[in-house]
N, C-alpha and C positions, 0 to 999 in steps of 0.2 A: 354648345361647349366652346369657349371662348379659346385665346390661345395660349395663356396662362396654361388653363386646367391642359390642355391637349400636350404643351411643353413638360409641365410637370410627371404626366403621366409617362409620358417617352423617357424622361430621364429617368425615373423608376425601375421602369420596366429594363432600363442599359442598367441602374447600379443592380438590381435583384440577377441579372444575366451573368454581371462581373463578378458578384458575390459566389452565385452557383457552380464558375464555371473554375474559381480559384478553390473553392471548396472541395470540389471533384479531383482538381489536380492533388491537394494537400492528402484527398482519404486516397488516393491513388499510389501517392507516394509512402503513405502508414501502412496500404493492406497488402500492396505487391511480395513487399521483401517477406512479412506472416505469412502468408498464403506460400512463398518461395518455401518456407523455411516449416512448413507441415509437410509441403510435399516431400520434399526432399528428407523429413526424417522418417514418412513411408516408405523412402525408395529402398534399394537394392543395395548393397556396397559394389556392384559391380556398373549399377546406372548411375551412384556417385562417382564413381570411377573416372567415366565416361564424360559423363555432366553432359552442357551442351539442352539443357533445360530450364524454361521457367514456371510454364504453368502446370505442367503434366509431366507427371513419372515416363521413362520409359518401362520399367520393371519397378512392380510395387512387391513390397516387402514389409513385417512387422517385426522382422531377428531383430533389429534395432531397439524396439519396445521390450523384444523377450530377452536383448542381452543386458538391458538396464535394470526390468526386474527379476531377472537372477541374482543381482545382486542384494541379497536379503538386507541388508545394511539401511537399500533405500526406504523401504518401510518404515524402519527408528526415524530416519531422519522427516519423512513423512510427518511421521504422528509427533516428532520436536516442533518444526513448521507452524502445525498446526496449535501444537501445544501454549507456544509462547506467540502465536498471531493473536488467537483468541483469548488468553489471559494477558496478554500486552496492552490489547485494546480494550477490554473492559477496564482494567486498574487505569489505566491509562488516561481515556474518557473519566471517570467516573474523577479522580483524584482533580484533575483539571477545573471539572465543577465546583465541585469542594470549593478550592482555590476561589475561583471565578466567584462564586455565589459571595463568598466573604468580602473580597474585593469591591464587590457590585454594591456595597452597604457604605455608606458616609460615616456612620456613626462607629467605624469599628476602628478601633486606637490603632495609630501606629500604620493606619492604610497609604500614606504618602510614603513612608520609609520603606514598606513592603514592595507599592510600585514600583520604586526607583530601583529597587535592588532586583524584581524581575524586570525592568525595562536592559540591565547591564548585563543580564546572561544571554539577552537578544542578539547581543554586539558581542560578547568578551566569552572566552573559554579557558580552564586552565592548560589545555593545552595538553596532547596525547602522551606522554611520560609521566607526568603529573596525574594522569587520568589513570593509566597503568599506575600508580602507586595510591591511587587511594583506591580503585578497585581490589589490589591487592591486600590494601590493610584492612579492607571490611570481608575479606575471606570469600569474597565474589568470584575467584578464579575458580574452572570447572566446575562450575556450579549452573544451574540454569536458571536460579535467578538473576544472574548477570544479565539476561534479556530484559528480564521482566523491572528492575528496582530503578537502573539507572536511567529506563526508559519513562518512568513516572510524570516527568512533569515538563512541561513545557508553554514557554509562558506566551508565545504567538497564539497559544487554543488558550489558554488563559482569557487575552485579551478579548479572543472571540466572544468566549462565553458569558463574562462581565459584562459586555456591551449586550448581548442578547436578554441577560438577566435584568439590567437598567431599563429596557422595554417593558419589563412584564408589569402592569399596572400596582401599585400601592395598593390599591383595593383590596387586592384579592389576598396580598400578604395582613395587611389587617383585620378580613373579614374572617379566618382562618384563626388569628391567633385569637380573637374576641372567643371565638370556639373552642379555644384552650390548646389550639397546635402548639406545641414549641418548633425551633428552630429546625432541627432533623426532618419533624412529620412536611415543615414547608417546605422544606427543599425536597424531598424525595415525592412528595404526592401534587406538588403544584409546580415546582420552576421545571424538576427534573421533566414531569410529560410534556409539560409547553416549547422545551427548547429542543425535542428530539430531530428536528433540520438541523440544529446548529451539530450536534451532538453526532449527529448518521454524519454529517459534514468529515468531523474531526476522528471518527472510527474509520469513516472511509482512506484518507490521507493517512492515517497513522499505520491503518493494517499491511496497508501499501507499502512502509517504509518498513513495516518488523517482519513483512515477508519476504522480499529482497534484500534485505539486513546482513551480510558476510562477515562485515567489518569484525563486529563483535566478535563471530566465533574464534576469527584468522586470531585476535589479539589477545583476547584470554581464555579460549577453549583450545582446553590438549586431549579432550576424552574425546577420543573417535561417537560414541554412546552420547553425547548431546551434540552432535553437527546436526543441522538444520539440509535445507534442502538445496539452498542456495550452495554451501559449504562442500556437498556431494557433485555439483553442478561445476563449482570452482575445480574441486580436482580431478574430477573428466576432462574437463577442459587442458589442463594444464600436463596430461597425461603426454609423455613423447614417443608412443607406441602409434605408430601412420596406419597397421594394418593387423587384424585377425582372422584368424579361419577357426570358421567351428566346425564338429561335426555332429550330425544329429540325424543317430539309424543312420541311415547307407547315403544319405545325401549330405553334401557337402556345402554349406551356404556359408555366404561371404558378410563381411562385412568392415566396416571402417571405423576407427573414432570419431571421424566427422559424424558420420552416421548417429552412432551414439549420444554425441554431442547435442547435435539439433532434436532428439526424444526426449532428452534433458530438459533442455530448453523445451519444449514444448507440454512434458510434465511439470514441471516447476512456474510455467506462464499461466496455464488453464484454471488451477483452480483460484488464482485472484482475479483474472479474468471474469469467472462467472460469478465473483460474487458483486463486481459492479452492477448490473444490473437491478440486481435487489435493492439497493441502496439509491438508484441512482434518482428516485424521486425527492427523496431527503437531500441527495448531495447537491439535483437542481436550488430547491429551495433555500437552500440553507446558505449558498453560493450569493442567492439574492437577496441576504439577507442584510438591512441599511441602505440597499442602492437608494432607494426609494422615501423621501423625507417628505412628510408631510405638514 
């Protein structure tokens, strides 16, 4: 082995080392303060009290968990969460396509004018009062389609999926319609399965954004009966009560808002948490999608 290959090799082995050993500090720095902030909303309100922990409770406790769901309220907001994550994201995805697939055609009138007018909602918004009043004039206030309508479209997943749909050979759109497809049956049985990376891509980011989503409720929801989970999270938080005592049978357990706070957080985090995983082979691929020109 000459000293080329032997130098090459050492430098290698130094950048895979530096890579390793920056990547360790980064998920170090991601998992400590999570991992802080599980244990600590097991703990005790008497070992929050206390503190003086990072890895391990001194007194583990679940009143924190049992005093969030006593609140029967959080279940509605549960099943809103849930309601308007997953009807967010399908209308969402799906309308985006729509959009994208027509876009992705040369021959369809009017396609330069259409771009340019989504290239300027990329950069330009009317602006939150202006947005408060046509929310309002389309009767969207306390409504729960206020999640779902104005969330519709978005022309960044737009552009994705245009450019994914520009990939998909001519062929297979001609050899289709020779067979008497029309326009619907191609798009929903040949672009829609072939782009499902792009598609897991743009559900995954979106679901993300309609499940941490507050904004919305704070600006035009007044019905306690559609707050989301986030919105329940907001007013725990925001709560100026430092301390409570419960009592339960003959024992006396303590507890804190902080306490509460972090079970919050930690119910409101878990289930988008685990739904990455499911996705997250589509969301690899679909991330990769263009790097690569051949």
């Amino acid at each position: 082995m000459n000293r080329k290959a032997i130098k090459g090799d050492l430098d290698s082995r130094i950048f895979n080392a530096f890579n390793i050993a920056v990547l360790l500090i980064v998920s170090l720095v991601i998992m400590i303060p999570l991992w802080n902030v599980i244990i600590s909303s097991l703990s005790s309100g008497r070992a929050l009290a206390e503190g003086g922990f990072i890895f391990w409770s001194k007194e583990f406790s679940l009143e924190n968990y049992r005093a969030v769901f006593r609140d029967s309220s959080i279940w509605q907001a549960f099943f809103i969460s849930v309601s308007k994550t997953t009807l967010g994201v399908i209308t969402h995805v799906f309308f985006c396509a729509m959009v994208g697939y027509a876009l992705s055609k040369k021959h369809l009138r009017g396609r330069k004018l259409y771009v340019v007018m989504g290239v300027i909602t990329m950069f330009f918004s009317g602006g939150m009062i202006p947005t408060y009043l046509l929310i309002k004039s389309l009767g969207l206030l306390n409504s729960f389609w206020v999640y779902i309508i104005p969330a519709l479209f978005s022309y960044y997943d737009v552009v994705i999926l245009m450019n994914f749909f520009r990939n998909v050979p001519d062929a297979l759109e001609e050899s289709a319609k020779i067979d008497g497809a029309g326009e619907w049956r191609v798009f929903l049985k040949i672009f829609i399965p072939l782009s499902m990376p792009a598609m897991a891509t743009i559900a995954l980011f979106n679901g993300v954004g309609q499940w941490n989503d507050f904004m919305t409720t704070k600006l035009y929801i007044t019905d306690q009966a559609l707050y989301p989970l986030q919105m329940k999270l907001y007013e725990v938080i925001v709560q100026s009560q430092t301390q409570s005592m419960q009592n339960i049978g003959s024992v006396m357990i303590e507890t804190t808002t902080k306490g509460v706070q972090l079970a919050t957080i930690v119910i409101t985090t878990l289930p988008i948490v685990l739904m990455y995983p499911l996705l997250q082979r589509y969301f690899i691929s679909g991330m990769m999608l263009g790097a690569v020109k051949e």
